[in-house]
C-alpha positions in Angstrom: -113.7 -46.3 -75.3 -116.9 -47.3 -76.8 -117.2 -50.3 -79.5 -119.6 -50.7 -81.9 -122.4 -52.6 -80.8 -123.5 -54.8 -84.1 -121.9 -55.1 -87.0 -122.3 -52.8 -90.3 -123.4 -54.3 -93.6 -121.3 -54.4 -96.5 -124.0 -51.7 -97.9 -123.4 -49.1 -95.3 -119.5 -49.8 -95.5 -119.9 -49.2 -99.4 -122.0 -46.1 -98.8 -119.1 -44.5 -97.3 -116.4 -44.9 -99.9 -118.5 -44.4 -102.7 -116.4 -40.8 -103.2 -112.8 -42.4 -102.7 -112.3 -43.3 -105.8 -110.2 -40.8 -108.3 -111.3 -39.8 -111.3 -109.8 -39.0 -114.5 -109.1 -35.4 -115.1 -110.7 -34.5 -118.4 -108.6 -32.6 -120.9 -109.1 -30.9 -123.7 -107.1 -29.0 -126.4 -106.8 -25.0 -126.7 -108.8 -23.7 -130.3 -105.5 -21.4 -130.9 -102.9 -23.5 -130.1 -103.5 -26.5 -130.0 -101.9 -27.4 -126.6 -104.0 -29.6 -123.7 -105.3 -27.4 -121.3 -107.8 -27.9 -118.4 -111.8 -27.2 -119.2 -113.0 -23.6 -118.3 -109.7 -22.5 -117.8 -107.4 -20.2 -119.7 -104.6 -21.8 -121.9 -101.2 -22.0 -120.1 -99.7 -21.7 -123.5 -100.7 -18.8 -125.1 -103.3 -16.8 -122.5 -106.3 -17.1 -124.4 -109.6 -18.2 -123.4 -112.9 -17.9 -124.7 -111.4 -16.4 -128.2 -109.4 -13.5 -126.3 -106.5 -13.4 -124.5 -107.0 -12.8 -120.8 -103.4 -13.5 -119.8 -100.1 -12.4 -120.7 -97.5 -15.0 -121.6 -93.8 -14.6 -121.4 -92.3 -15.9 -125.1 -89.7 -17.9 -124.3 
């Protein structure tokens, strides 16, 4: 089994777990309802997206 043959710096170490960390998921709010929902996607709540509905929701 090979082993390294010098050490890495702490540079090249932090170079390859710069994209480890998490994020925040950003959130925002539907214009019609008023519920969070994701960016660019349709709302969960009522179906509507981009000022028109695009999916049907069951009324509960």
């Amino acid at each position: 089994m090979p082993n390294p043959r010098r050490r890495h710096s702490k540079t090249r170490r932090d170079k390859r777990r710069t994209g480890d960390a998490l994020s925040a998921v950003n959130v925002g709010t539907c214009p019609k309802c008023h519920e969070p929902k994701m960016p660019h996607q349709a709302c969960q709540a009522c179906g509507y997206y981009d000022g028109r509905e695009v999916i049907k929701v069951k009324e509960a």
